[in-house]
LUMZA-668989 format. One record per residue (C-alpha): x, y, z; residue number from 1. Coordinates in nm, 2 decimals, always signed. Layout:
N
<r><u>X</u><v>Y</v><w>Z</w><pos>NUM</pos></r>
...
This chain:
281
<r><u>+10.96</u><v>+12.60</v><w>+16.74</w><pos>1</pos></r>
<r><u>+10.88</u><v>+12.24</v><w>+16.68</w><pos>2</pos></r>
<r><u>+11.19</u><v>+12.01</v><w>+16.72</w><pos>3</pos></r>
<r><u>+11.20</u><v>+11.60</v><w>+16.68</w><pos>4</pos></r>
<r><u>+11.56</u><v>+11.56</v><w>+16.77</w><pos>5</pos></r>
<r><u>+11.90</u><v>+11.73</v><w>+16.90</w><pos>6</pos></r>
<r><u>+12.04</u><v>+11.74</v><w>+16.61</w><pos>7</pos></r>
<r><u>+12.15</u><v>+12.05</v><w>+16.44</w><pos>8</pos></r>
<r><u>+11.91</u><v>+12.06</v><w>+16.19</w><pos>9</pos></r>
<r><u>+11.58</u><v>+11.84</v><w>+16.38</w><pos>10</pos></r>
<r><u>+11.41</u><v>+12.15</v><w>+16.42</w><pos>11</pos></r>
<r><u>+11.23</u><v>+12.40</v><w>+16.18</w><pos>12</pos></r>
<r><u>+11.36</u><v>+12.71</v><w>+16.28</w><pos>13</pos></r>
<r><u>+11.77</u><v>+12.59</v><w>+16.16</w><pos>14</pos></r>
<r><u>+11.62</u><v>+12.43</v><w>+15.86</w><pos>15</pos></r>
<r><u>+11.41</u><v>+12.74</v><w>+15.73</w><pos>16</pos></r>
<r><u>+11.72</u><v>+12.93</v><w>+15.78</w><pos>17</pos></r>
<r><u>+11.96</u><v>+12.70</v><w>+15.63</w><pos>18</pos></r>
<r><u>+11.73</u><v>+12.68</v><w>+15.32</w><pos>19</pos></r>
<r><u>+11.67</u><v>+13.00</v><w>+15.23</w><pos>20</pos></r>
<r><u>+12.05</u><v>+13.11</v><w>+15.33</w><pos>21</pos></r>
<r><u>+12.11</u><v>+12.86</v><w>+15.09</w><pos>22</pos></r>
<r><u>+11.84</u><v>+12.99</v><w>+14.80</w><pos>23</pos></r>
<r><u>+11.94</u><v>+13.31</v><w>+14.84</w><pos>24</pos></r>
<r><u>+12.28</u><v>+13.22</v><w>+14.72</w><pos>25</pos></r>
<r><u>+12.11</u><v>+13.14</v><w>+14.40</w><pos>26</pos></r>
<r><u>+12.04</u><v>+13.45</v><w>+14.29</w><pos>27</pos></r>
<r><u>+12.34</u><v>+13.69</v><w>+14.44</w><pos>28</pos></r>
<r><u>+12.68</u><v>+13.67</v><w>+14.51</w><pos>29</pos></r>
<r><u>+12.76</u><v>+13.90</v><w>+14.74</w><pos>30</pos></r>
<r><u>+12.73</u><v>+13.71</v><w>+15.07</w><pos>31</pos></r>
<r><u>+12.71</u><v>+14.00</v><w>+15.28</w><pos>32</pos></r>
<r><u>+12.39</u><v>+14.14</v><w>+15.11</w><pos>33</pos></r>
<r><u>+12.25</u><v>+13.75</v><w>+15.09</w><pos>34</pos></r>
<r><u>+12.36</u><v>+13.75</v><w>+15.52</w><pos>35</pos></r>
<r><u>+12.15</u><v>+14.08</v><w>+15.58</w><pos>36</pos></r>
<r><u>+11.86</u><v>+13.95</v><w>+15.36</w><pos>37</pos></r>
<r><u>+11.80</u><v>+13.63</v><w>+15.55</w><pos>38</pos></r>
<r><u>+11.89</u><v>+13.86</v><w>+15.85</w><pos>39</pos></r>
<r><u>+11.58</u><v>+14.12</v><w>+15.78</w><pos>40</pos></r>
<r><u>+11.35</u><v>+13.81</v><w>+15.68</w><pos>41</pos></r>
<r><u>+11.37</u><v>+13.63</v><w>+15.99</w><pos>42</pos></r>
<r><u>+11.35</u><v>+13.92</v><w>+16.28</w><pos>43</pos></r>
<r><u>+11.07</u><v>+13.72</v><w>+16.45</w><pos>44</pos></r>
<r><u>+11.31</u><v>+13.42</v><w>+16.48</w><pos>45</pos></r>
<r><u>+11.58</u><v>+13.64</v><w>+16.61</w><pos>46</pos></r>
<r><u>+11.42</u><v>+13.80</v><w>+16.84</w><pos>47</pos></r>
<r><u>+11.24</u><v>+13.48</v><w>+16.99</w><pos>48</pos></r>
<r><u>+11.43</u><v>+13.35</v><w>+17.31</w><pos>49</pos></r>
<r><u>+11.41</u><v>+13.01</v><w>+17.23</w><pos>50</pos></r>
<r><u>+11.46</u><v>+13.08</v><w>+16.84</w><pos>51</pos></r>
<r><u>+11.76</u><v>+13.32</v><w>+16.80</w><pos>52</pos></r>
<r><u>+12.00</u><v>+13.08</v><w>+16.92</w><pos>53</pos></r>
<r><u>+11.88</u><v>+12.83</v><w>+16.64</w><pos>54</pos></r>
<r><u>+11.87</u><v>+13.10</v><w>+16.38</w><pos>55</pos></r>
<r><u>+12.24</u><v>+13.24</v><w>+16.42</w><pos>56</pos></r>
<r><u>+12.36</u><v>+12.81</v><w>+16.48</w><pos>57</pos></r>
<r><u>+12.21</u><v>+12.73</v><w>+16.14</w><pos>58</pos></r>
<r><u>+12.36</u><v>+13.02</v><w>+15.98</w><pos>59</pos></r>
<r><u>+12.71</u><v>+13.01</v><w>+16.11</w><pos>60</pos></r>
<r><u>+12.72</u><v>+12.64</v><w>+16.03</w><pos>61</pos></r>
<r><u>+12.55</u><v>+12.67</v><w>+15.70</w><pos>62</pos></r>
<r><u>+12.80</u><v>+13.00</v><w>+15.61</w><pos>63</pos></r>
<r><u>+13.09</u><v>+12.78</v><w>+15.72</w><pos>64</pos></r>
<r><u>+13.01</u><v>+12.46</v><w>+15.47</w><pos>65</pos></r>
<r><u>+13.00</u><v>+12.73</v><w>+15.20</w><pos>66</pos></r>
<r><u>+13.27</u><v>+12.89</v><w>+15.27</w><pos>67</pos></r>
<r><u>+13.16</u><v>+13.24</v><w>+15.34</w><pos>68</pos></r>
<r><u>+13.13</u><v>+13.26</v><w>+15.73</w><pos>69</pos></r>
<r><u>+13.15</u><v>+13.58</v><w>+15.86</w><pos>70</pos></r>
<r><u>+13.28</u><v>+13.66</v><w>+16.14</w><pos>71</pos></r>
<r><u>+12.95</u><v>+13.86</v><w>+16.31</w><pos>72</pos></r>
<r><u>+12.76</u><v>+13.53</v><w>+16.21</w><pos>73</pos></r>
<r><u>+13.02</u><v>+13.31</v><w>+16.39</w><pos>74</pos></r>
<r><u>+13.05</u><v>+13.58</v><w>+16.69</w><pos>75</pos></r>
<r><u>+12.69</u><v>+13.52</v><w>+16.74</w><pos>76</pos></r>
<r><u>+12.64</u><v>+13.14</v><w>+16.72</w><pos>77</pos></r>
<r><u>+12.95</u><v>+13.12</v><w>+16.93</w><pos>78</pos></r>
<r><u>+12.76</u><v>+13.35</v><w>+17.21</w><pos>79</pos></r>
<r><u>+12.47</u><v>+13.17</v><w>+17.21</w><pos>80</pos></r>
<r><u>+12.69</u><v>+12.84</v><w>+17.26</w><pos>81</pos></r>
<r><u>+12.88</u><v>+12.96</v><w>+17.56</w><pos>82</pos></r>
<r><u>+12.57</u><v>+13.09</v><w>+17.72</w><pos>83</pos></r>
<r><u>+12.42</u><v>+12.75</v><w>+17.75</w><pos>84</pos></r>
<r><u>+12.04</u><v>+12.89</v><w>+17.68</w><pos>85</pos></r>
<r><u>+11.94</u><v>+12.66</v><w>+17.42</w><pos>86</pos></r>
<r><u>+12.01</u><v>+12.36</v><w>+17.66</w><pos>87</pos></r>
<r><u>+11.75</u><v>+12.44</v><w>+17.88</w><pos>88</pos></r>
<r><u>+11.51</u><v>+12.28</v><w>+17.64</w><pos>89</pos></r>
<r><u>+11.65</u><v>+11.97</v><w>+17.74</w><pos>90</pos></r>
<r><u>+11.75</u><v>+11.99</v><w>+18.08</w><pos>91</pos></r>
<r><u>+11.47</u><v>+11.78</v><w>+18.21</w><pos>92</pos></r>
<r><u>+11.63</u><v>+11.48</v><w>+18.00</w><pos>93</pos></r>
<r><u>+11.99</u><v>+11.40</v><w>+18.05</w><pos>94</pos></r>
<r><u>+12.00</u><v>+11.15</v><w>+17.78</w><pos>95</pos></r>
<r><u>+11.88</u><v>+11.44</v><w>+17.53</w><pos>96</pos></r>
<r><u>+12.07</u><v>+11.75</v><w>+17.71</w><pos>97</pos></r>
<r><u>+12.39</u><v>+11.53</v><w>+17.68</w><pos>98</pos></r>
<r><u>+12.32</u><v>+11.45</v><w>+17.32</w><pos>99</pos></r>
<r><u>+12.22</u><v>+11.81</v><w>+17.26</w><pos>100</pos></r>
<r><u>+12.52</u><v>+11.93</v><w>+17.46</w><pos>101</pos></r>
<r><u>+12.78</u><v>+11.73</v><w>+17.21</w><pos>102</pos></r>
<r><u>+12.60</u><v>+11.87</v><w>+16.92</w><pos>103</pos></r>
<r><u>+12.63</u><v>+12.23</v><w>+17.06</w><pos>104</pos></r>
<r><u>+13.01</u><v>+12.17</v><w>+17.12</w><pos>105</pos></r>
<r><u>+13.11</u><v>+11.98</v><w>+16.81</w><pos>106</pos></r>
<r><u>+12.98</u><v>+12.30</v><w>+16.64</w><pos>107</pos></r>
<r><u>+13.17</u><v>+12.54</v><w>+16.84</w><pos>108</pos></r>
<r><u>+13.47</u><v>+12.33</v><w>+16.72</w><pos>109</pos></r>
<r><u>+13.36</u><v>+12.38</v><w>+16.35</w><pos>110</pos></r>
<r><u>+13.32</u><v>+12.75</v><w>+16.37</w><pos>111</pos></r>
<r><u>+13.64</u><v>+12.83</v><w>+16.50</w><pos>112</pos></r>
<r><u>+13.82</u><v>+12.58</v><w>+16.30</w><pos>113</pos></r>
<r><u>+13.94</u><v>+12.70</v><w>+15.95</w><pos>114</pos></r>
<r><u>+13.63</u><v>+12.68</v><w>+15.68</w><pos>115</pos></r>
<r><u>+13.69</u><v>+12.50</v><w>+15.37</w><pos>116</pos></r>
<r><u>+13.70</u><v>+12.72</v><w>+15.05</w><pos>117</pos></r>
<r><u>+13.37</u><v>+12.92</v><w>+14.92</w><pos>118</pos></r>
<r><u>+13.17</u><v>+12.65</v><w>+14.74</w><pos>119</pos></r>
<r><u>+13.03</u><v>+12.73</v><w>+14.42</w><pos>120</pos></r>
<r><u>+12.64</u><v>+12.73</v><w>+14.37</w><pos>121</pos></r>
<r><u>+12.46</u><v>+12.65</v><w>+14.09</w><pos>122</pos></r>
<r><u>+12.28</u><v>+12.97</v><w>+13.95</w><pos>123</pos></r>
<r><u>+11.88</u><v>+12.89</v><w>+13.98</w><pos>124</pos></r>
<r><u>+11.68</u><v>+12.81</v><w>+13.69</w><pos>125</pos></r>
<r><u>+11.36</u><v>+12.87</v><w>+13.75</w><pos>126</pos></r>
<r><u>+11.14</u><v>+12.64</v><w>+13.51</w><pos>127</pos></r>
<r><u>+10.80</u><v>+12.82</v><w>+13.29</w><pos>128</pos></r>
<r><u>+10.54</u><v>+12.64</v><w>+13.18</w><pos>129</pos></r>
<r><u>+10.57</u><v>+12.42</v><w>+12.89</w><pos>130</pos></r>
<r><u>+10.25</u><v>+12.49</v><w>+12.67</w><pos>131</pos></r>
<r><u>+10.06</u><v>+12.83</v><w>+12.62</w><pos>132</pos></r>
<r><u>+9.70</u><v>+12.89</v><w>+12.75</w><pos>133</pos></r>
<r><u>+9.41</u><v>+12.73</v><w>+12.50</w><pos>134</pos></r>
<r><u>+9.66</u><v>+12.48</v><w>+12.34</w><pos>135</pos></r>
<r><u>+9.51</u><v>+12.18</v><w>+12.22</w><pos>136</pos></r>
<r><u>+9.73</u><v>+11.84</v><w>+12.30</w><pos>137</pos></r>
<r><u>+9.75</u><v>+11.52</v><w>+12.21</w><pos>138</pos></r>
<r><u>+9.85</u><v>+11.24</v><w>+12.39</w><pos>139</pos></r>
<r><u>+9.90</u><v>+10.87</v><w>+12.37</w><pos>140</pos></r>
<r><u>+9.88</u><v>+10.61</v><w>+12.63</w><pos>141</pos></r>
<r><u>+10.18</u><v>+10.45</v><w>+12.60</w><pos>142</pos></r>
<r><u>+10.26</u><v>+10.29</v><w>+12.99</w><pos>143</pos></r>
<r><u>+10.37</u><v>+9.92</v><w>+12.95</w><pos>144</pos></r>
<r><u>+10.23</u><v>+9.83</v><w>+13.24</w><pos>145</pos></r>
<r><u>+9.87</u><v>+9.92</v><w>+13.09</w><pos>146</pos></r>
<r><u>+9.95</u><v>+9.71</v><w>+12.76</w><pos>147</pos></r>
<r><u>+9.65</u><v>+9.54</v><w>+12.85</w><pos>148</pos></r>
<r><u>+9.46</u><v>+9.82</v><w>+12.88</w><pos>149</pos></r>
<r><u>+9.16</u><v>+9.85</v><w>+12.59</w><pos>150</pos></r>
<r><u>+9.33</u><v>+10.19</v><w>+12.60</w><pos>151</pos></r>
<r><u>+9.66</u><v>+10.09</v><w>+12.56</w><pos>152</pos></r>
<r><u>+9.85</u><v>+10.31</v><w>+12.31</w><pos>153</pos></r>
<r><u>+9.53</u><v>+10.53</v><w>+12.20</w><pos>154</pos></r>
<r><u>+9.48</u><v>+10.89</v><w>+12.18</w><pos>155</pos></r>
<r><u>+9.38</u><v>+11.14</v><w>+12.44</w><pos>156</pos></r>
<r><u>+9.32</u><v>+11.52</v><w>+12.41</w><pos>157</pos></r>
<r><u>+9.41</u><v>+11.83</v><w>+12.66</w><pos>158</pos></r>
<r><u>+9.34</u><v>+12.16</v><w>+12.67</w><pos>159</pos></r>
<r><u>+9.59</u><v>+12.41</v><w>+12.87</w><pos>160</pos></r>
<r><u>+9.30</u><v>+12.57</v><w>+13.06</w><pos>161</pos></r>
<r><u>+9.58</u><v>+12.76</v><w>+13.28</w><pos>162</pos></r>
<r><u>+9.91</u><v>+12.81</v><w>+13.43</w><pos>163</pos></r>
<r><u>+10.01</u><v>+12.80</v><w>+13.80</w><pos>164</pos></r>
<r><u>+10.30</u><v>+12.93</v><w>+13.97</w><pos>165</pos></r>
<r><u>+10.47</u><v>+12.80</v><w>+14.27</w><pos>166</pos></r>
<r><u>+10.70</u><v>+12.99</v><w>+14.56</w><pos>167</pos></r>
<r><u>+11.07</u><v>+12.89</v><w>+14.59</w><pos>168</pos></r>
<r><u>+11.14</u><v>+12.85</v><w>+14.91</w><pos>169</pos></r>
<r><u>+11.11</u><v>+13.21</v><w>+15.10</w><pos>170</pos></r>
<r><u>+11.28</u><v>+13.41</v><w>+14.72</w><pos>171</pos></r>
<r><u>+11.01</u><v>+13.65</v><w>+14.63</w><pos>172</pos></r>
<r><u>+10.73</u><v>+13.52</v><w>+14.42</w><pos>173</pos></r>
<r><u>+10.72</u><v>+13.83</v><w>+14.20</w><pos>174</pos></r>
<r><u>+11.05</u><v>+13.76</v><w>+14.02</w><pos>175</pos></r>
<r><u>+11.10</u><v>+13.39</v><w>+14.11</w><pos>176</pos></r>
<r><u>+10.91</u><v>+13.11</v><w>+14.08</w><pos>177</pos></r>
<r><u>+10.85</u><v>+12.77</v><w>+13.88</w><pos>178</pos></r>
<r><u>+10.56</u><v>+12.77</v><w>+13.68</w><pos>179</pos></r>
<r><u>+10.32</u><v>+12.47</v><w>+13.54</w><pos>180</pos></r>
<r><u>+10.03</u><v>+12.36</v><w>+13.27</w><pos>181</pos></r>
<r><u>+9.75</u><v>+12.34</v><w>+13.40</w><pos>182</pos></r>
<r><u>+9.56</u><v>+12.06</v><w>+13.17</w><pos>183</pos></r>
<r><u>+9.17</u><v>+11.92</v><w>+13.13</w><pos>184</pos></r>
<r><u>+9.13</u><v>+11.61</v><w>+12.94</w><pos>185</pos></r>
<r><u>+8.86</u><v>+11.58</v><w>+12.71</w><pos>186</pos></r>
<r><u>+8.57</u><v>+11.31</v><w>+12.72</w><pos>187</pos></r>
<r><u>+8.76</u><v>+11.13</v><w>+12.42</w><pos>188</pos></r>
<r><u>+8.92</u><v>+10.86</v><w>+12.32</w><pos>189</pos></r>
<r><u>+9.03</u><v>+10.76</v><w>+11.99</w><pos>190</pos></r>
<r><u>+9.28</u><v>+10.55</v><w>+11.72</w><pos>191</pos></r>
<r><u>+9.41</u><v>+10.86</v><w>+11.55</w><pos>192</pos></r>
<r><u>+9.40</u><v>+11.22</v><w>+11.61</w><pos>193</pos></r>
<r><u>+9.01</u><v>+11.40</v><w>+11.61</w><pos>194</pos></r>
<r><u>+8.94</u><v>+11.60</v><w>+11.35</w><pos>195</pos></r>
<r><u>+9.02</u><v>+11.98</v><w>+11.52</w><pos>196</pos></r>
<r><u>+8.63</u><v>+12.10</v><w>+11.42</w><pos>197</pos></r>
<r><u>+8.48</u><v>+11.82</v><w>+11.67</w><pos>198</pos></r>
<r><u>+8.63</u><v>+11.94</v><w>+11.97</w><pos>199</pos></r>
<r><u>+8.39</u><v>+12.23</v><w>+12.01</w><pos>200</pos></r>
<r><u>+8.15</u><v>+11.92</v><w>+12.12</w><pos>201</pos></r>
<r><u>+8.34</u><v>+11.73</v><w>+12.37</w><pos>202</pos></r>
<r><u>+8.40</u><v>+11.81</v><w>+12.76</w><pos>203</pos></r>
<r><u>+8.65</u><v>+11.85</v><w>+13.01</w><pos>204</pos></r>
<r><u>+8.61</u><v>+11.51</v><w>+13.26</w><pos>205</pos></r>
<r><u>+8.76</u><v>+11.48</v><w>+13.58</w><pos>206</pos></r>
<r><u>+8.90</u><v>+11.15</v><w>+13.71</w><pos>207</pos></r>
<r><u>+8.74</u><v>+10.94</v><w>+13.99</w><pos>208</pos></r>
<r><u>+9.08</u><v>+10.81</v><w>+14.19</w><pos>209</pos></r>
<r><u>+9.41</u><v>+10.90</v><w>+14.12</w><pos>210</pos></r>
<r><u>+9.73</u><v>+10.69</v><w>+14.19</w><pos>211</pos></r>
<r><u>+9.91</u><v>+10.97</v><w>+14.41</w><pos>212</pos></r>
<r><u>+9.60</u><v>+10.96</v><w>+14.61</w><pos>213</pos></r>
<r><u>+9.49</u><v>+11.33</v><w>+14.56</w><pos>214</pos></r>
<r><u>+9.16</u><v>+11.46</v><w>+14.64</w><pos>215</pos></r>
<r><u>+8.94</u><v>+11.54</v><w>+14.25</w><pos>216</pos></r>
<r><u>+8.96</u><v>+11.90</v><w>+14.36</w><pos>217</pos></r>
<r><u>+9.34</u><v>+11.94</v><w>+14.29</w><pos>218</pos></r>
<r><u>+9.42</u><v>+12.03</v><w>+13.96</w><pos>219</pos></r>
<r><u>+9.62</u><v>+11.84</v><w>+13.69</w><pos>220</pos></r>
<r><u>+9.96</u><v>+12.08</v><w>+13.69</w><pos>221</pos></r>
<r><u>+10.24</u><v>+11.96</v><w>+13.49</w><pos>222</pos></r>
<r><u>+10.57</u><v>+12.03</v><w>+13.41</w><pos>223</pos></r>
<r><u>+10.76</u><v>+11.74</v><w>+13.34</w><pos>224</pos></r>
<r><u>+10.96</u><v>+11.74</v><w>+13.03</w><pos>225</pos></r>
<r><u>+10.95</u><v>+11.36</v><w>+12.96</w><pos>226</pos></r>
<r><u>+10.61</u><v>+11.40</v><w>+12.86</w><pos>227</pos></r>
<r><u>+10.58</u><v>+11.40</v><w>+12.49</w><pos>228</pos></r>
<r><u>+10.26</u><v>+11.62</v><w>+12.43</w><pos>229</pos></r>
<r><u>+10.19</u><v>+11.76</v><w>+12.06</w><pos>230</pos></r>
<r><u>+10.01</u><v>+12.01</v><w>+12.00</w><pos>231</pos></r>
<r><u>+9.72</u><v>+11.97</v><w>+11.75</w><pos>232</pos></r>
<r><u>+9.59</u><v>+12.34</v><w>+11.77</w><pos>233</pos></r>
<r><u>+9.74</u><v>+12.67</v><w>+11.96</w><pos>234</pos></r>
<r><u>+9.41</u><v>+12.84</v><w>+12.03</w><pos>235</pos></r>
<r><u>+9.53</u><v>+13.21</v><w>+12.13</w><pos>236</pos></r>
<r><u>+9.12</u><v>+13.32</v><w>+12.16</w><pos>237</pos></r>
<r><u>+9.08</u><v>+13.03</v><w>+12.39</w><pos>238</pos></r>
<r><u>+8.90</u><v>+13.21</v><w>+12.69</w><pos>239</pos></r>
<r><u>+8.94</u><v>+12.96</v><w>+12.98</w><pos>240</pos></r>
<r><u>+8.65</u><v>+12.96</v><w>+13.25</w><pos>241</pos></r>
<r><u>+8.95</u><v>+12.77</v><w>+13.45</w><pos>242</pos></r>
<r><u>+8.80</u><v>+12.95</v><w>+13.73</w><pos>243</pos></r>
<r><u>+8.49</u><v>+12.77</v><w>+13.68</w><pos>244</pos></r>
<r><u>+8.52</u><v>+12.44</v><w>+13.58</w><pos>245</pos></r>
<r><u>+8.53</u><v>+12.19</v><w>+13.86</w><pos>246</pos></r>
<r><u>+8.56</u><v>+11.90</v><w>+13.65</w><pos>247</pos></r>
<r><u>+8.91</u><v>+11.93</v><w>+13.58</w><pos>248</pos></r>
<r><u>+9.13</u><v>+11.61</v><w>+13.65</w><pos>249</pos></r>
<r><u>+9.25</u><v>+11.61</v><w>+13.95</w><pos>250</pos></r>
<r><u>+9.60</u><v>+11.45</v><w>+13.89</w><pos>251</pos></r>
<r><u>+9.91</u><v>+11.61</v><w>+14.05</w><pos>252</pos></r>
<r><u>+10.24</u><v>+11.47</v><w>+13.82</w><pos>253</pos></r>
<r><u>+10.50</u><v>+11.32</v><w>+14.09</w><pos>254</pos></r>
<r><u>+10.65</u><v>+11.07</v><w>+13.83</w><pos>255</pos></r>
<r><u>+10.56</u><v>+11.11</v><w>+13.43</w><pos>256</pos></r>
<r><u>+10.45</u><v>+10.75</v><w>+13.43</w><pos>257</pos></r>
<r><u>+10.14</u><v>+10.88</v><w>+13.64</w><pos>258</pos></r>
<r><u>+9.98</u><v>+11.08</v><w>+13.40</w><pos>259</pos></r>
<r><u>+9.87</u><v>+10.74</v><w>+13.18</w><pos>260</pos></r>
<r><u>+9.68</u><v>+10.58</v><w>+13.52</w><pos>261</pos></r>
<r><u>+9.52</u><v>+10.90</v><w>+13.55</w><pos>262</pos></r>
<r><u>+9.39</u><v>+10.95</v><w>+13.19</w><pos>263</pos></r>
<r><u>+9.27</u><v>+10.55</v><w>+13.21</w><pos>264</pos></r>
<r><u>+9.09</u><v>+10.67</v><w>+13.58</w><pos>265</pos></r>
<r><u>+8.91</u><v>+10.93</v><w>+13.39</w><pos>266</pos></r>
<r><u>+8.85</u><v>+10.77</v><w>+13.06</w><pos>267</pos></r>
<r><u>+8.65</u><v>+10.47</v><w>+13.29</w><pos>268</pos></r>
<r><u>+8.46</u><v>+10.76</v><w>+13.46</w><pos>269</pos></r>
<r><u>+8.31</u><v>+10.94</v><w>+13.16</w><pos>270</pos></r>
<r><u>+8.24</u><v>+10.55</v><w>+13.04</w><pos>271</pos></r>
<r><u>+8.04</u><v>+10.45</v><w>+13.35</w><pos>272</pos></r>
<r><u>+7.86</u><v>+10.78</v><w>+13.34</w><pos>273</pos></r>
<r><u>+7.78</u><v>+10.74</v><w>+12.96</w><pos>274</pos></r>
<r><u>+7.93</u><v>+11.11</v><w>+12.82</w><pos>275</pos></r>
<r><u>+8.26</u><v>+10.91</v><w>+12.73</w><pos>276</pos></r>
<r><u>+8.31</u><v>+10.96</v><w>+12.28</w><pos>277</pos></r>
<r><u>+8.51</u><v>+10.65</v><w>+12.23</w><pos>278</pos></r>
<r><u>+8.63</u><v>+10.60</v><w>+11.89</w><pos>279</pos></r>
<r><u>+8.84</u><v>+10.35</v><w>+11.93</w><pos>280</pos></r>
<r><u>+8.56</u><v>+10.06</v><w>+11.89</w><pos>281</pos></r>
């Protein structure tokens, strides 16, 4: 269990449980079956000396600000309270046993005060991938803060080379997940969209250093919406050798605006290494 405070919720095991208590409720209402769920996922915590106690604390208090404690999950945190166990983590620190002692106590006082009503939860939407594999997209450069950029509002091409899919939280991966674009950029530049005929010469480029800092072996996911991408060409016989290009850019979207430092990173690349088609001169 690794802890950085005495607070409730300064440790991983309470905020693994809280979470997925709390993804779980998601995707079904009946609490009871959501409660045995988390339950039968987290035996090895429950049945950890040192972990239990944190399991059934950040599930009582978690129940309780959702209004569905049950009164097994409160039984338990509240045993685990009285018995005093989880202080002797801290006993060889008065400052931190006294701290972690008030915490304990002031959550003894929640549980067996009256919980507020059942909170609603927002059903969860799991977002798909916005393009189809072997589309062809293009994109302008449009960040103000390039304006002057040589680059500055010309045209870029992607290809969706794949899609990727990405846990939520501890729900199983099979049903949900978020999914993502997995994009190359093309060794092109131009004024105007390219002719669809000429694209059968370019290549995929990878970029040389990325804004967020990620190494070139990440790929270029995306799934941000605010990113006006149109698509030139769906290409349902694309077959992607995703699998084995290594030259894909490496730019992983935190904020939209990213995406425009990245395409300039890799445009300069394919320059300096002479297999960039500019047809913007």
């Amino acid at each position: 269990m690794g802890a950085w405070g005495t607070k409730l919720y300064q440790d991983d095991v309470t905020c693994d449980v809280r979470d997925e208590y709390i993804d779980w409720l998601k995707v079904e209402s009946d609490n009871v079956k959501v409660t045995q769920t988390v339950i039968d996922n987290n035996i090895d915590y429950i049945e950890d000396e040192e972990d239990g106690p944190l399991f059934w604390f950040a599930l009582a208090d978690t129940q309780w600000k959702y209004g569905r404690l049950l009164p097994e999950v409160k039984e338990k945190a509240i045993k685990y309270i009285e018995d005093g166990k989880d202080l002797e983590r801290w006993k060889d620190n008065d400052k931190q046993y006294q701290k972690r002692k008030k915490v304990l106590e002031e959550l003894k006082t929640k549980l067996e005060s009256e919980q507020p009503p059942k909170k609603k939860v927002a059903k969860l939407k799991c977002s798909r991938a916005l393009w189809n594999i072997g589309d062809l997209l293009l994109y302008q450069i449009q960040d103000k803060e390039l304006k002057d950029n040589k680059w500055y509002g010309k045209y870029v091409l992607f290809r969706v080379v794949s899609t990727v899919q990405h846990n939520i939280g501890s729900l199983p991966r099979d049903k949900y997940y978020h999914e993502d674009s997995v994009l190359g950029i093309y060794n092109w530049v131009g004024n105007k969209a390219i002719e669809v005929d000429k694209v059968k010469n370019l290549n995929i480029i990878m970029t040389k250093e990325l804004l967020t800092k990620r190494p070139i072996e990440d790929l270029y996911a995306i799934g941000d919406k605010k990113i006006n991408m149109d698509i030139v060409l769906e290409d349902k016989n694309y077959k992607s050798n995703y699998d084995k290009v290594v030259s894909v850019i490496g730019l992983s979207i935190i904020h939209s605006k990213n995406i425009d430092y990245g395409i300039i990173g890799s445009l300069k690349e394919a320059e300096e290494n002479g297999t960039l088609i500019d047809e913007t001169k």
